[in-house]
Structures are given as C-alpha cells and as structure tokens.
C-alpha positions in Angstrom: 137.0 39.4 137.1 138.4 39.8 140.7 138.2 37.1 143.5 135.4 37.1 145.9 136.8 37.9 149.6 136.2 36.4 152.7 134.6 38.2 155.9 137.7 38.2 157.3 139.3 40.2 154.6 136.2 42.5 154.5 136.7 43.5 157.7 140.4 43.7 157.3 140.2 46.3 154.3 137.1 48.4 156.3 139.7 49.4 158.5 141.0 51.6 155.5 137.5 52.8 155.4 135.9 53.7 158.7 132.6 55.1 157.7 131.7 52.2 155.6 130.1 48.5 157.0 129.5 45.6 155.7 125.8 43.6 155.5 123.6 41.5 153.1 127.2 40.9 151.1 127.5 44.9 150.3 129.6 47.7 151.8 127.6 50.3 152.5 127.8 54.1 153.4 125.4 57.5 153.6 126.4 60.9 152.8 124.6 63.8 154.0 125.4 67.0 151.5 123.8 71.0 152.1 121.4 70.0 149.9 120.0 68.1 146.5 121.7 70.0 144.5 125.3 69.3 146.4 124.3 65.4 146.7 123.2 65.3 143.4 126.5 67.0 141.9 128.4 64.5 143.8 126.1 61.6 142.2 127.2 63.5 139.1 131.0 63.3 139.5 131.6 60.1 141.1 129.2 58.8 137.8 131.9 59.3 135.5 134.5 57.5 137.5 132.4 54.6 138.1 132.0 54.3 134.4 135.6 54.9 133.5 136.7 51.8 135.9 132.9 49.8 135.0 132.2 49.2 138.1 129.0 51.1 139.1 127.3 51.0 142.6 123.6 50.8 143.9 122.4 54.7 144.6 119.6 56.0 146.3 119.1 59.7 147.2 116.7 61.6 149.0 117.2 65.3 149.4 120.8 65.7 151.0 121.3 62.4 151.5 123.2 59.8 149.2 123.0 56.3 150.4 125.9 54.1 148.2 126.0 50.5 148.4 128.6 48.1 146.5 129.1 44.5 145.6 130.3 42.2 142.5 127.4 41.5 140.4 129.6 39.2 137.8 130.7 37.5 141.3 127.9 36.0 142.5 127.1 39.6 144.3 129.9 39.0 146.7 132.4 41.7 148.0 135.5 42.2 145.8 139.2 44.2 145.5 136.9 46.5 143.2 134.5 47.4 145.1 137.2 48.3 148.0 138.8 50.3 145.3 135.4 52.3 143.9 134.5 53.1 147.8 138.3 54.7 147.8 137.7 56.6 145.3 134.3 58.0 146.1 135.6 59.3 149.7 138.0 61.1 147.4 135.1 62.4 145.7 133.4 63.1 149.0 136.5 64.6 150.9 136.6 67.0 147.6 133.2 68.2 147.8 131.9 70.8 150.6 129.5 69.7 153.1 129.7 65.7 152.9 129.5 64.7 156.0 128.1 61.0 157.6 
C-alpha cells in the first residue's frame, strides 16, 4: 500500500510531469496517436507494464486519442507515489512510440 499525498505534493511531483493535471483526486493526460491502430498499440504496450507493477489506470479511447486517468483505488481513490510512478513510465511508453503527441 503506498500513502495517500497531499495537494501540495501533487502539485510538487506534476512538475516532473508537465502534460499531466490533477482533478476529481486523478492525474490525468490525453494522447493523440496517427491513428487507432497507433493509440491502440500503445494501450497494448503500456497494458503489460501496468500489469507487471498492478497498478492499472482508467482508459478511454476514441480513434487517435487515448485519454489515461490514475488514482489509488485500495487508497480511498486518492493520488499515490504509484500512480506518479505508472504516469512515468507511460510517457516512456509515449516518448517511444511515433506520433504521440498532446
């Protein structure tokens, strides 16, 4: 289990991650891909490394676009040091791919 953070140290660790924001106790972010084969390959990939750490985020897609959004369900739905560590590792995932953009 990791420790719920404050909005202070939401805000603080966003500064790592400049594309993301934080409302209704999630971070949040949209990627736009070439198309839904692109965004849904990047689903695809970033599905295994959510279930090798467990921690697995809210998804919606439309077309090109992948809309991600992240909290702590076993925390009350609060932010947590994994979530900041699974939106890491998906802009890894993102910077890797061709054609993610915001």
């Amino acid at each position: 289990m990791s420790t719920k953070f404050s909005i202070e140290q939401i805000k603080e660790a966003l500064n790592d991650l400049p594309d993301w924001n934080f409302s209704e106790d999630k971070i949040k972010r949209e990627y736009r891909f070439k198309n839904f084969v692109e965004a849904v390959g990047f689903i695809t990939e970033m599905a295994f490394k959510c279930e090798k750490i467990n921690h697995h985020p809210e998804l919606f897609n439309v077309y090109n676009r992948v809309k991600i959004e992240l909290t702590t369900h076993d925390e009350g739905n609060k932010i947590t040091q994994k979530d900041l560590e699974l939106a890491h590792e998906i802009e890894k995932i993102a910077k890797n791919r061709i054609g993610a953009s915001v």
